[in-house]
C-alpha positions in Angstrom: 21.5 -1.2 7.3 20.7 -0.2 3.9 17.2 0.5 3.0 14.8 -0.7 1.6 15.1 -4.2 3.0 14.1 -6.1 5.9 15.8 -6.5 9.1 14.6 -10.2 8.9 16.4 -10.5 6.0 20.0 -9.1 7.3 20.1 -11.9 9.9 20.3 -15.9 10.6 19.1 -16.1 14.0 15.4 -17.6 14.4 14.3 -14.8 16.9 14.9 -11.9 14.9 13.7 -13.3 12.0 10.4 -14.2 13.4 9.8 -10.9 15.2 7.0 -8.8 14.2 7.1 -6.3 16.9 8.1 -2.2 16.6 11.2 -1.5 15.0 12.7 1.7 13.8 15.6 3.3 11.6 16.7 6.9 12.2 18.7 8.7 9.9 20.3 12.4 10.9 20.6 14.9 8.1 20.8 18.5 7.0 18.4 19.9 4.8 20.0 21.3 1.2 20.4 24.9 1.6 18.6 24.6 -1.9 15.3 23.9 -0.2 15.2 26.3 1.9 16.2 29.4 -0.7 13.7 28.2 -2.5 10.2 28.8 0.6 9.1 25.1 -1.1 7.5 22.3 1.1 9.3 19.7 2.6 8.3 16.4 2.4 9.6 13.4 4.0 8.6 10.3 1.5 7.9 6.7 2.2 8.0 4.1 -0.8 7.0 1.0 1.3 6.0 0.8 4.9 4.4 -2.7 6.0 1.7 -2.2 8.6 2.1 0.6 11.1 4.3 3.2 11.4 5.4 6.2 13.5 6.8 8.9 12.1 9.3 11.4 14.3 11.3 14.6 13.5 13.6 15.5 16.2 11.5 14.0 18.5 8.8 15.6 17.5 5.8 12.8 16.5 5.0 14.2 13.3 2.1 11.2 11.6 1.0 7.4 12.1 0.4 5.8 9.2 -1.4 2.2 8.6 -1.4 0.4 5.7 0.1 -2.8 4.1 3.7 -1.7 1.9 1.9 1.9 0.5 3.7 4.3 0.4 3.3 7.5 2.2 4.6 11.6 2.9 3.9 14.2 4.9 4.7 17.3 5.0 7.5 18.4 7.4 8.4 21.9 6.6 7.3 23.1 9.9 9.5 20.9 11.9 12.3 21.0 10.2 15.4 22.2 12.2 16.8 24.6 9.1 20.4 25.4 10.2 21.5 22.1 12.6 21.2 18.4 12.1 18.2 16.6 11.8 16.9 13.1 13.1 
């Protein structure tokens, strides 16, 4: 699903649409060897998150964040995986 956008949005059936209950997206990546050559701080970034929201790295919980579409980072140097794949 791209993001931004609603899940509501992507669909036609009634249920979905109405649910306000947890969701999540996950997304699995390396880090740019660039960031880590450089020893700078890695922060993941969060334009627009409505409500609540639970932040994970690898399993890890990381921050919970409350707050009607702010955005949001933290700071996730420490629990970065630097030489395998991330989620």
């Amino acid at each position: 699903m791209a993001v931004p956008s609603s899940y509501q949005d992507l669909v036609e059936d009634r249920e979905t649409m109405d649910n306000w209950g947890w969701v999540w997206y996950d997304k699995q990546f390396f880090p740019p060897k660039r960031w880590l050559d450089d020893k700078r701080k890695i922060k993941l970034r969060f334009s627009s998150v409505r409500l609540n929201c639970a932040v994970y790295l690898n399993g890890v919980s990381i921050v919970n964040h409350t707050g009607g579409q702010l955005p949001f980072e933290v700071d996730v140097t420490n629990n970065l995986n630097k030489d395998k794949l991330n989620l």
